[in-house]
DRENTOR-690917 format. One record per atom (N, C-alpha, C): residue number from 0; residue in one letter; atom name; z negated, x negated, y. Coordinates in Angstrom, 1 decimal. Example, Ala and Ser with C-alpha at 12.3 -4.5 7.8 and 13.67 -1.06 7.14 Angstrom:
2
{resi:0; resn:A; name:N; zz:-7.8; xx:-13.2; yy:-5.7};
{resi:0; resn:A; name:CA; zz:-7.8; xx:-12.3; yy:-4.5};
{resi:0; resn:A; name:C; zz:-7.8; xx:-13.2; yy:-3.3};
{resi:1; resn:S; name:N; zz:-7.1; xx:-12.8; yy:-2.2};
{resi:1; resn:S; name:CA; zz:-7.1; xx:-13.7; yy:-1.1};
{resi:1; resn:S; name:C; zz:-7.9; xx:-12.9; yy:0.0};
//
This chain:
102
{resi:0; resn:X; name:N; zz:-69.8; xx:-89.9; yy:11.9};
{resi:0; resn:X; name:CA; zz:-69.4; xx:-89.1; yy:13.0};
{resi:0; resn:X; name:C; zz:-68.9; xx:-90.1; yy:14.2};
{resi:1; resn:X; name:N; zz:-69.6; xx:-91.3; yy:14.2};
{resi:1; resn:X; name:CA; zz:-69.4; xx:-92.3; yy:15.7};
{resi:1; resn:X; name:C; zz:-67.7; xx:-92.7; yy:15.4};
{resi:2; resn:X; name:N; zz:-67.3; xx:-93.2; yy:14.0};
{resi:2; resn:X; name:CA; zz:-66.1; xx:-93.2; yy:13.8};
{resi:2; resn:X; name:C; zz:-65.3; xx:-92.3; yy:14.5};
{resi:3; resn:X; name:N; zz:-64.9; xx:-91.0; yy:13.8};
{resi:3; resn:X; name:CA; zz:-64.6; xx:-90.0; yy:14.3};
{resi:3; resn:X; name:C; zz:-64.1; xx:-89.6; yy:16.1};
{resi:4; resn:X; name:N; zz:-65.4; xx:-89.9; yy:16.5};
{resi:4; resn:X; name:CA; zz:-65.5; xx:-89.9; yy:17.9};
{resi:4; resn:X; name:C; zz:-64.3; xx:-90.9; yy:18.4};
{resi:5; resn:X; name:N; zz:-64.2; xx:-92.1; yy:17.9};
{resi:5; resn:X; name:CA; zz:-64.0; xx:-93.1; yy:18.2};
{resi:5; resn:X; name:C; zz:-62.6; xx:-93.0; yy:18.4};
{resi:6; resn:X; name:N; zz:-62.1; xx:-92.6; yy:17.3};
{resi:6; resn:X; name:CA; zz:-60.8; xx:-92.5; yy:17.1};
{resi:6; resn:X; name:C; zz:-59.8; xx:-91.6; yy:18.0};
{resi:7; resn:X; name:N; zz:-60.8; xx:-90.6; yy:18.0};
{resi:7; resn:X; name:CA; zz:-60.2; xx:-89.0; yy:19.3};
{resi:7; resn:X; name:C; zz:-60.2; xx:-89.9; yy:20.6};
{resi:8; resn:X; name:N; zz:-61.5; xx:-90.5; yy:21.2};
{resi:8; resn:X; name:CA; zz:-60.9; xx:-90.8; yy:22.1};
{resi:8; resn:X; name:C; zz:-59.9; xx:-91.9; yy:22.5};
{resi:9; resn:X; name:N; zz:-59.4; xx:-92.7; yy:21.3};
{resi:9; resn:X; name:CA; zz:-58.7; xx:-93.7; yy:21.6};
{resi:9; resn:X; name:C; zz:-57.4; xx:-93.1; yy:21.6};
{resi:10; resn:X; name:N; zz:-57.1; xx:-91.9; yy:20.8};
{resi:10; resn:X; name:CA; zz:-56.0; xx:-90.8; yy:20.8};
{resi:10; resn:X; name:C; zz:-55.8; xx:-90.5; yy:22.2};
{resi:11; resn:X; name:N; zz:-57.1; xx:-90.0; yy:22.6};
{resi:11; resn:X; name:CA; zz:-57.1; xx:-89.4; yy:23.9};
{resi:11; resn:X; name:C; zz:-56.7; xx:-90.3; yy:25.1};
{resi:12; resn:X; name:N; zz:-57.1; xx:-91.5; yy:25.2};
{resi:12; resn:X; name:CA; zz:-57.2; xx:-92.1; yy:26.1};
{resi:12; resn:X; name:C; zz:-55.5; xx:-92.5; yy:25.6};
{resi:13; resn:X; name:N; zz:-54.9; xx:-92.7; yy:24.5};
{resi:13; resn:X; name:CA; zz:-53.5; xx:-93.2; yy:24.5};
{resi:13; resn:X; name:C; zz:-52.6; xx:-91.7; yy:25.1};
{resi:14; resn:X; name:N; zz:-52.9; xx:-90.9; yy:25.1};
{resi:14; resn:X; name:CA; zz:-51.8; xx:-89.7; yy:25.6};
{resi:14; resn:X; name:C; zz:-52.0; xx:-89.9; yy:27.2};
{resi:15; resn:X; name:N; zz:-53.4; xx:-89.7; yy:27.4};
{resi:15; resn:X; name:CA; zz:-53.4; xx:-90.0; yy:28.9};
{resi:15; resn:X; name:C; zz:-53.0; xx:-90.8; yy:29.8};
{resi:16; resn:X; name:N; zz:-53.0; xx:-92.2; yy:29.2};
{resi:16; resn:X; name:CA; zz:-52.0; xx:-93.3; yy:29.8};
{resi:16; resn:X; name:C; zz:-50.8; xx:-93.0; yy:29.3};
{resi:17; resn:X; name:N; zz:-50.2; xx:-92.6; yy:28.8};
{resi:17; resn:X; name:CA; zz:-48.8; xx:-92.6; yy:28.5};
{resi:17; resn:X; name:C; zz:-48.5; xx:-91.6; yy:29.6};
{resi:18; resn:X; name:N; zz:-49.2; xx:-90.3; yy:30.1};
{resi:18; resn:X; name:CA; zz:-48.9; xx:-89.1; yy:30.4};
{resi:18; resn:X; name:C; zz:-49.2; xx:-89.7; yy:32.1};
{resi:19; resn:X; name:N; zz:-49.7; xx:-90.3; yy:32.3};
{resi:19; resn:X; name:CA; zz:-50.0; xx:-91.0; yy:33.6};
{resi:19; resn:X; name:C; zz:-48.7; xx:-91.7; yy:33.9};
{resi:20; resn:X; name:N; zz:-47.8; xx:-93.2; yy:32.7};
{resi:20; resn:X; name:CA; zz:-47.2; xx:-93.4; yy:33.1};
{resi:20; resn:X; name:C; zz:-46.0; xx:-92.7; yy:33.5};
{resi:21; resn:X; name:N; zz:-45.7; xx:-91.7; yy:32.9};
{resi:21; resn:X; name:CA; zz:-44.8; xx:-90.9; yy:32.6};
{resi:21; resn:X; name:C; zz:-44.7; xx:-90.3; yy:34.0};
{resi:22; resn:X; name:N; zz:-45.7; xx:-89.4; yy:34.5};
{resi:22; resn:X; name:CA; zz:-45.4; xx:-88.7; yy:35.9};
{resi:22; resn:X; name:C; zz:-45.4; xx:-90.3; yy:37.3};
{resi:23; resn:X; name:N; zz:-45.7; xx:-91.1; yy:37.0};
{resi:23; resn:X; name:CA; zz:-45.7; xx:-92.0; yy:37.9};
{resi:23; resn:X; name:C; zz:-44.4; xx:-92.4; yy:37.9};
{resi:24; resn:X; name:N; zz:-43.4; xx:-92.6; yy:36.7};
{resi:24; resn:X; name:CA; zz:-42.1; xx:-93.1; yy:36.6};
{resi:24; resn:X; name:C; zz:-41.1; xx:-91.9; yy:37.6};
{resi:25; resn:X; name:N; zz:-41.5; xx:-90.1; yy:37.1};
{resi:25; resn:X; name:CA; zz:-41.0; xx:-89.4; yy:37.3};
{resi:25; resn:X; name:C; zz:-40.9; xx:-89.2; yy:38.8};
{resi:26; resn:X; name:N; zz:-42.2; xx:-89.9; yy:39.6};
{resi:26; resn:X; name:CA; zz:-42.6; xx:-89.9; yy:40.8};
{resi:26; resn:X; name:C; zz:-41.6; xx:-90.3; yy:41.8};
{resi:27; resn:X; name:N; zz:-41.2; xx:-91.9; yy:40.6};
{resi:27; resn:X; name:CA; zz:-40.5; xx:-92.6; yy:41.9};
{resi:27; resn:X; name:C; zz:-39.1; xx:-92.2; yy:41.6};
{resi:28; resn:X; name:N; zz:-38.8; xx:-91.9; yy:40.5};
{resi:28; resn:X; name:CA; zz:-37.2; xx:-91.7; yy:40.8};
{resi:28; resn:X; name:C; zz:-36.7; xx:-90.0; yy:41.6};
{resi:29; resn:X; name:N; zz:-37.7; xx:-89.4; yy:41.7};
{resi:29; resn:X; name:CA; zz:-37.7; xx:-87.9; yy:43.1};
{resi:29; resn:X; name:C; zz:-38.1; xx:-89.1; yy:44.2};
{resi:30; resn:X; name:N; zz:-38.5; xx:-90.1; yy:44.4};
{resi:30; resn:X; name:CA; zz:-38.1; xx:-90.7; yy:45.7};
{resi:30; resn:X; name:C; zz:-37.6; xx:-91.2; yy:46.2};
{resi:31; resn:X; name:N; zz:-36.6; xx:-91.6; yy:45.3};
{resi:31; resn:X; name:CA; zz:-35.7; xx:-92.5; yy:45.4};
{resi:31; resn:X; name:C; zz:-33.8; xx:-91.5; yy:45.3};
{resi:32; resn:X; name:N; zz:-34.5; xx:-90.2; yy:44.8};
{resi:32; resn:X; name:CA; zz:-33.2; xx:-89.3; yy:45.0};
{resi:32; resn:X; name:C; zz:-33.4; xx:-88.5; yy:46.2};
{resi:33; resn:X; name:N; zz:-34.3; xx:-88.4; yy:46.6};
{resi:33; resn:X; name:CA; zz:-34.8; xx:-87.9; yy:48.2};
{resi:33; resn:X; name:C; zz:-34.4; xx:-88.9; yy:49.6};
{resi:34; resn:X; name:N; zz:-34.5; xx:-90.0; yy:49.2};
{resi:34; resn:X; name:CA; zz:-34.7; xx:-91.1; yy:50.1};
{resi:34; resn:X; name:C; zz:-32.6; xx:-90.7; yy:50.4};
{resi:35; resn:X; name:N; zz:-32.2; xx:-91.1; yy:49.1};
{resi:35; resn:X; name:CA; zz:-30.7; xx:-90.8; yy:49.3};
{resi:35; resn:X; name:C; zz:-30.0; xx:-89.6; yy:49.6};
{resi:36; resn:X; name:N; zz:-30.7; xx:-88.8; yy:49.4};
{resi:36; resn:X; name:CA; zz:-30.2; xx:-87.4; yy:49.7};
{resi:36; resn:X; name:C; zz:-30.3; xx:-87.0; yy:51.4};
{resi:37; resn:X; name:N; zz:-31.3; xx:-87.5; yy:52.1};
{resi:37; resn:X; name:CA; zz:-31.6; xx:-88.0; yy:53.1};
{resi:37; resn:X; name:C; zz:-30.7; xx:-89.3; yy:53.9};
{resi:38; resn:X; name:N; zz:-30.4; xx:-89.8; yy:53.3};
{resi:38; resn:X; name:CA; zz:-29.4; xx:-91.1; yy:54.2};
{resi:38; resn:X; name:C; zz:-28.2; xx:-90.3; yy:54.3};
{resi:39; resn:X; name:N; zz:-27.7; xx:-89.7; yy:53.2};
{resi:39; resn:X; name:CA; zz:-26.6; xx:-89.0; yy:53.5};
{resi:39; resn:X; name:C; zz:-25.9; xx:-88.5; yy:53.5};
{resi:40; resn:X; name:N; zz:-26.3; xx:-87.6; yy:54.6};
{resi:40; resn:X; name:CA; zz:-25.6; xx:-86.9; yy:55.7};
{resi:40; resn:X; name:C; zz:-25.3; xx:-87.7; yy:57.2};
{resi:41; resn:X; name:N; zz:-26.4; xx:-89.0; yy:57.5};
{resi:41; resn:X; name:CA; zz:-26.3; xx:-89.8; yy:58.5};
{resi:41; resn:X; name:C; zz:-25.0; xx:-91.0; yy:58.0};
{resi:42; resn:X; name:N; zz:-24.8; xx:-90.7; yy:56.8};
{resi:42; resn:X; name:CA; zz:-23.8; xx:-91.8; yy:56.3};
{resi:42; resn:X; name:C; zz:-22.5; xx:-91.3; yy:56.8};
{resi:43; resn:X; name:N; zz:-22.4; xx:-89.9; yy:56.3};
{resi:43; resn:X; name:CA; zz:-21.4; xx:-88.8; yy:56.7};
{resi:43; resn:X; name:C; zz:-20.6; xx:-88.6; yy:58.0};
{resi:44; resn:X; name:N; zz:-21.6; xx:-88.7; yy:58.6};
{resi:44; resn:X; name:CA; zz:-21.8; xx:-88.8; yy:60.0};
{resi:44; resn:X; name:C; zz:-21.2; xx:-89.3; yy:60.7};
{resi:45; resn:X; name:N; zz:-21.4; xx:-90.6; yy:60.3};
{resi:45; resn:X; name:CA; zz:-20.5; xx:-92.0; yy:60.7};
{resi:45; resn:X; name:C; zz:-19.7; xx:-92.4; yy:60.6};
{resi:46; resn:X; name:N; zz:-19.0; xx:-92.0; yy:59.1};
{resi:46; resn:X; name:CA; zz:-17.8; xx:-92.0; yy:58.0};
{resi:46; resn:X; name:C; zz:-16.6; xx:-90.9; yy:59.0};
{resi:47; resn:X; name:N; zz:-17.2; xx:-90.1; yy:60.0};
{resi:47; resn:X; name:CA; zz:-15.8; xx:-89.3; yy:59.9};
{resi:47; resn:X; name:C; zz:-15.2; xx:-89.4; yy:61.4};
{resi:48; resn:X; name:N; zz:-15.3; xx:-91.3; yy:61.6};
{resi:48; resn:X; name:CA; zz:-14.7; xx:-91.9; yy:63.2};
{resi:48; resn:X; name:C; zz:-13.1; xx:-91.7; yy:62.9};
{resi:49; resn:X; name:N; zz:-12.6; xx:-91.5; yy:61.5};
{resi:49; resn:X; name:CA; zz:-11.4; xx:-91.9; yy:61.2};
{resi:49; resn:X; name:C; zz:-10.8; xx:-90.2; yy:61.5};
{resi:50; resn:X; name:N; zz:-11.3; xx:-89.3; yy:61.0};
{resi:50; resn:X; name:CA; zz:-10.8; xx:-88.1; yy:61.1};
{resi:50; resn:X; name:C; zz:-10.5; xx:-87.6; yy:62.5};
{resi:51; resn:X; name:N; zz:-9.3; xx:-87.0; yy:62.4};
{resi:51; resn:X; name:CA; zz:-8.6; xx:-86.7; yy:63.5};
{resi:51; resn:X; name:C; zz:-9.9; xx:-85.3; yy:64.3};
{resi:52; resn:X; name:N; zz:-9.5; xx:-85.5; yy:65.6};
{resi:52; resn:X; name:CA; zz:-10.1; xx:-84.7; yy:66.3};
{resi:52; resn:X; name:C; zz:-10.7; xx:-83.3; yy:65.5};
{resi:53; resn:X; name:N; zz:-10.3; xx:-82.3; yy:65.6};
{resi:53; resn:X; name:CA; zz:-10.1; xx:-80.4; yy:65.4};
{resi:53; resn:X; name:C; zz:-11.4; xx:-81.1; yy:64.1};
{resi:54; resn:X; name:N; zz:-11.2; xx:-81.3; yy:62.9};
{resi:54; resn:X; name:CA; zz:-11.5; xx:-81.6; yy:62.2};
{resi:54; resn:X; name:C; zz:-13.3; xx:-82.3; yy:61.9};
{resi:55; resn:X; name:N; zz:-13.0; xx:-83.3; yy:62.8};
{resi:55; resn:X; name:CA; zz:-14.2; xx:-84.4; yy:63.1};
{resi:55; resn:X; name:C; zz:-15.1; xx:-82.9; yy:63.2};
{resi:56; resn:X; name:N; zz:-14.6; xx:-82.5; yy:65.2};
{resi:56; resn:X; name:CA; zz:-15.7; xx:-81.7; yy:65.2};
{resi:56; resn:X; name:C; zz:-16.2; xx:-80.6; yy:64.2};
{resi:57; resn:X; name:N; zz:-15.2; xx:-80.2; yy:63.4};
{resi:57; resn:X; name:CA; zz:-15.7; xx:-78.9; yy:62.2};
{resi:57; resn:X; name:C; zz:-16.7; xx:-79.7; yy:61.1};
{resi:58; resn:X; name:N; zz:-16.3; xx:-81.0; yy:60.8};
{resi:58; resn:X; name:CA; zz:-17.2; xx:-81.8; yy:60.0};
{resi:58; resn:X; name:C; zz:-19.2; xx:-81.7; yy:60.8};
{resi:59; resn:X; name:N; zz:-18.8; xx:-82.3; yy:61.7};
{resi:59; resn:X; name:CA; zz:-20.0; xx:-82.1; yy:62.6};
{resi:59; resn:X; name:C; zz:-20.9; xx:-81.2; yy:62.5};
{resi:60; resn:X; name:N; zz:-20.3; xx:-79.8; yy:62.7};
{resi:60; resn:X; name:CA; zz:-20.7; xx:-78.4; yy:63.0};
{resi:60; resn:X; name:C; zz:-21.1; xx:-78.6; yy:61.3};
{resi:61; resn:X; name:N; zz:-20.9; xx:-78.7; yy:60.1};
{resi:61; resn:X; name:CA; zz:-20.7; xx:-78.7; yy:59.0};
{resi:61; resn:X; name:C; zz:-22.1; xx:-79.1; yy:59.0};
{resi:62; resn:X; name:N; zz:-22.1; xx:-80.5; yy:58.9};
{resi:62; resn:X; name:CA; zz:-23.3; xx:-81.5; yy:58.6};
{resi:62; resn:X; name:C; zz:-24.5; xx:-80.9; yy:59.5};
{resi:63; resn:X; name:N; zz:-24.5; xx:-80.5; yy:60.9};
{resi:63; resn:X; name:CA; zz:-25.6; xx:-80.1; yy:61.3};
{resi:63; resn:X; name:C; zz:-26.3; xx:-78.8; yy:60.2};
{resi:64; resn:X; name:N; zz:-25.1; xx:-77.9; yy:59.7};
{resi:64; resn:X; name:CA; zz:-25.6; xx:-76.7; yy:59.5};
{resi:64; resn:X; name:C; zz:-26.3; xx:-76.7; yy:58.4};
{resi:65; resn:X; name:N; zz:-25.6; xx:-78.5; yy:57.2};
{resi:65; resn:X; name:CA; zz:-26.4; xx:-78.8; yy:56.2};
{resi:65; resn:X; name:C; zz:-27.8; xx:-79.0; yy:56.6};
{resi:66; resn:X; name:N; zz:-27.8; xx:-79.7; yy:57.3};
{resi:66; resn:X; name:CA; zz:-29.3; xx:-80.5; yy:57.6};
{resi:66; resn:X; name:C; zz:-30.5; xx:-79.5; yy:57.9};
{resi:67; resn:X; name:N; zz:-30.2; xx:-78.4; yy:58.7};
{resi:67; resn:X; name:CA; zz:-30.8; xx:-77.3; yy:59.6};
{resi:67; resn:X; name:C; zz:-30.7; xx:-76.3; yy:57.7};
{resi:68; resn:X; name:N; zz:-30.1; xx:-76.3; yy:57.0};
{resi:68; resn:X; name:CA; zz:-30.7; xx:-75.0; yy:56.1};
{resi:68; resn:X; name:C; zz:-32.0; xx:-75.8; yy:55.6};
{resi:69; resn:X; name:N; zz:-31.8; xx:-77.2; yy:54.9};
{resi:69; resn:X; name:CA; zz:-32.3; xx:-78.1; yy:54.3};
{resi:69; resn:X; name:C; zz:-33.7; xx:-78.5; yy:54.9};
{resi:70; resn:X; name:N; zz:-33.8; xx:-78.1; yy:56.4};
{resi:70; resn:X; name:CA; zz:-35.1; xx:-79.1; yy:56.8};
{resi:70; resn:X; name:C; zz:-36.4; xx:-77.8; yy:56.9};
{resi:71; resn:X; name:N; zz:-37.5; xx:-78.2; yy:55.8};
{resi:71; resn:X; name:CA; zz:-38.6; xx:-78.0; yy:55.1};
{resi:71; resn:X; name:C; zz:-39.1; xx:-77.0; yy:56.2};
{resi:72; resn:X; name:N; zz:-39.8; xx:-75.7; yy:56.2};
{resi:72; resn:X; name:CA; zz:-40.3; xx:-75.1; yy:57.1};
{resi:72; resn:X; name:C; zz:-41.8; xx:-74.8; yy:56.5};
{resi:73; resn:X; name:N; zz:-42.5; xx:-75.5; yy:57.5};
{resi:73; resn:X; name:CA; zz:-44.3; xx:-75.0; yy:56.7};
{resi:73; resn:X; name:C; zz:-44.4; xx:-73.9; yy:56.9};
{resi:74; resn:X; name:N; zz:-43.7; xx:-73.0; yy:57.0};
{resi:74; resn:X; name:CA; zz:-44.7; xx:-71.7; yy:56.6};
{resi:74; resn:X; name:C; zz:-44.1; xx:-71.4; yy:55.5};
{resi:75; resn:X; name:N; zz:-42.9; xx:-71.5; yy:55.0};
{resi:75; resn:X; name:CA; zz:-42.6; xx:-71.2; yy:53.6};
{resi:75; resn:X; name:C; zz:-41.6; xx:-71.7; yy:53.0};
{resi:76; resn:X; name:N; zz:-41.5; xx:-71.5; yy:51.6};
{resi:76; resn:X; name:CA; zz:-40.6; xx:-72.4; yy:51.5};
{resi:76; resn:X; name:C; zz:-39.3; xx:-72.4; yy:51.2};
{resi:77; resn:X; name:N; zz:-38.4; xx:-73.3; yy:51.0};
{resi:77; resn:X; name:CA; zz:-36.9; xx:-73.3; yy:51.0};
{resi:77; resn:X; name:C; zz:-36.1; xx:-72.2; yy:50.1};
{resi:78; resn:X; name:N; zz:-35.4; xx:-70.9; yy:51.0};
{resi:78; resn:X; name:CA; zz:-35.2; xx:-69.9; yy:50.8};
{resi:78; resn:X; name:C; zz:-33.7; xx:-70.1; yy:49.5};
{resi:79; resn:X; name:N; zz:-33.4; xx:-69.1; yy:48.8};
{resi:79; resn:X; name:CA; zz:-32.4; xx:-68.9; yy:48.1};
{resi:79; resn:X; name:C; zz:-31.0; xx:-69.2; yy:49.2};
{resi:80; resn:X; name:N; zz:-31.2; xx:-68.0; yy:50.4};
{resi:80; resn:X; name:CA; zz:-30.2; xx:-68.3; yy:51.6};
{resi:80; resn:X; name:C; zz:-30.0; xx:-69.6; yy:51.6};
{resi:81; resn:X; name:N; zz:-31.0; xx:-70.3; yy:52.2};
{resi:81; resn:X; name:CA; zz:-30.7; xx:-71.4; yy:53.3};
{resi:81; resn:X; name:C; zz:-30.1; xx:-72.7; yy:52.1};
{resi:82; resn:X; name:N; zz:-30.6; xx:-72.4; yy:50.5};
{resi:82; resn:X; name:CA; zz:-29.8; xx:-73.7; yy:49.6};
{resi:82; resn:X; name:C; zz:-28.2; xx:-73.1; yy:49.4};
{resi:83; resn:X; name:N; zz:-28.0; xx:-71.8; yy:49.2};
{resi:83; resn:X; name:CA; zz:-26.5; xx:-71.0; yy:49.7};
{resi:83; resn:X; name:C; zz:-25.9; xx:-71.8; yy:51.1};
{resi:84; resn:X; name:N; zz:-26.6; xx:-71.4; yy:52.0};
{resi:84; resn:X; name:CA; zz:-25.7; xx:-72.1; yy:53.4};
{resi:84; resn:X; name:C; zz:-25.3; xx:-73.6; yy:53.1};
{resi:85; resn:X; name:N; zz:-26.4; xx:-74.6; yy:52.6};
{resi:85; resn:X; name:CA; zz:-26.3; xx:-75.9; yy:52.2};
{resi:85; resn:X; name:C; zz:-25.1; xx:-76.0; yy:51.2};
{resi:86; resn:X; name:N; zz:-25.0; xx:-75.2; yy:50.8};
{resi:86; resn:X; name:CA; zz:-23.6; xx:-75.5; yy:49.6};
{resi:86; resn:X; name:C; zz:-22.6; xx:-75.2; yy:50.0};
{resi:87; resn:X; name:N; zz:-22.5; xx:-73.8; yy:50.7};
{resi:87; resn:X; name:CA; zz:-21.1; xx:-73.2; yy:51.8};
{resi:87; resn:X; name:C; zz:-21.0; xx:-74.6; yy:52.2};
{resi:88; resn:X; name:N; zz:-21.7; xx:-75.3; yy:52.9};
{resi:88; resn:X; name:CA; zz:-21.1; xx:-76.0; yy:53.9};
{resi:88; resn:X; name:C; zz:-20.9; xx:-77.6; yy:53.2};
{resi:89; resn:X; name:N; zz:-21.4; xx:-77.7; yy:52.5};
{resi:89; resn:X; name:CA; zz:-20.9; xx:-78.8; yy:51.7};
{resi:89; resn:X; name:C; zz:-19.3; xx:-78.4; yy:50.9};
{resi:90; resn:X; name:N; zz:-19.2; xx:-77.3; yy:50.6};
{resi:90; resn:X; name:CA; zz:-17.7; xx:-77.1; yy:50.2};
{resi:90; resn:X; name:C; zz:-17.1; xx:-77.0; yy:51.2};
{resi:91; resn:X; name:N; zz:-17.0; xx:-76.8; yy:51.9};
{resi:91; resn:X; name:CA; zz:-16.3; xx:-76.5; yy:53.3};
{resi:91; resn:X; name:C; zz:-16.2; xx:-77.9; yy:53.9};
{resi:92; resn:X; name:N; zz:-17.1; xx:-78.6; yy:53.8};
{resi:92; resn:X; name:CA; zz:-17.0; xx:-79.9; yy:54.3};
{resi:92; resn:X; name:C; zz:-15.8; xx:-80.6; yy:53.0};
{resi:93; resn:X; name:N; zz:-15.9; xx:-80.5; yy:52.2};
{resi:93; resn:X; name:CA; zz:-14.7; xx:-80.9; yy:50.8};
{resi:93; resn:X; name:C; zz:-13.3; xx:-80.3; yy:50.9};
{resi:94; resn:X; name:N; zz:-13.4; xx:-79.3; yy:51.4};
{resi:94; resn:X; name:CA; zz:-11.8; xx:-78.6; yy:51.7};
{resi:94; resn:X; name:C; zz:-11.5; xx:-79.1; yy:53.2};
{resi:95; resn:X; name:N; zz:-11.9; xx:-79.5; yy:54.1};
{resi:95; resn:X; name:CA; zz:-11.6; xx:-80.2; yy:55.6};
{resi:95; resn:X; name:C; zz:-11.1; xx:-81.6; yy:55.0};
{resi:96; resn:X; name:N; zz:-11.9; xx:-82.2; yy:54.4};
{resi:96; resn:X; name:CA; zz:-11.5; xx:-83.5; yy:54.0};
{resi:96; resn:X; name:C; zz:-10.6; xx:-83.8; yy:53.2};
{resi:97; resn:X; name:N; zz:-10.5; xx:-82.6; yy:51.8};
{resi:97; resn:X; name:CA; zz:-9.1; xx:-82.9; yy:51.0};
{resi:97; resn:X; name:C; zz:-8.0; xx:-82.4; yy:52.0};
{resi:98; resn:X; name:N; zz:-8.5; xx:-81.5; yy:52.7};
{resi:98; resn:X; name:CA; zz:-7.0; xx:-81.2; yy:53.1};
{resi:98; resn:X; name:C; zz:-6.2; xx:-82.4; yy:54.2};
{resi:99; resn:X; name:N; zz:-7.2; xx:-83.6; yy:54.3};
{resi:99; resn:X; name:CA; zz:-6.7; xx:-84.7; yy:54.9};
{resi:99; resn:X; name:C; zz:-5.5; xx:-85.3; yy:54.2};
{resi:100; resn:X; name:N; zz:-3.9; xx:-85.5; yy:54.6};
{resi:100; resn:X; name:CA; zz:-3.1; xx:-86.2; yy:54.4};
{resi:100; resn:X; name:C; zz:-3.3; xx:-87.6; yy:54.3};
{resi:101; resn:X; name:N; zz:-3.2; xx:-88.9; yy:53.4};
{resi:101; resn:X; name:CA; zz:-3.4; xx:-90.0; yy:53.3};
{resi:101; resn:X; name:C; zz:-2.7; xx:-90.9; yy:54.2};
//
């Protein structure tokens, strides 16, 4: 029987570390796509000294209204709406900027 025992938990203990490393790997790369998803819009931001006036500001108005669907509200959480507005305005931000002449 001690055999037996022996062997389950060396099974056991091999899934567990594997299943440990596995969410710890998963861990960092959601931090590492949050960390970027987070820089930017501040990148964005910065990037549109070149665009002509009328535009710049619609970009602006754009990026704020990303940021504002996007930022976390503790009482509940991030609504169907507000990931909708985040995409409206990311397309909208893509058609301002293709429609830039080179």
């Amino acid at each position: 029987m001690s055999p037996f025992i022996a062997i389950v938990a060396l099974v056991y203990g091999a899934l567990l570390g594997f299943t440990v490393v596995v969410a710890w790997q998963q861990f960092s790369s959601t931090e590492s796509i949050v960390a970027n998803e987070a820089s930017a819009p501040t990148t964005m931001y910065r990037q549109t000294v070149a665009v002509p006036e009328p535009e710049r500001t619609q970009i602006h108005q754009l990026l704020r209204k990303y940021a504002t669907a996007l930022t976390p509200d503790p009482d509940k959480q991030t609504s169907d709406d507000a990931i909708g507005n985040a995409r409206a305005g990311i397309t909208q931000m893509y058609r301002i900027i293709g429609g830039q002449t080179s």
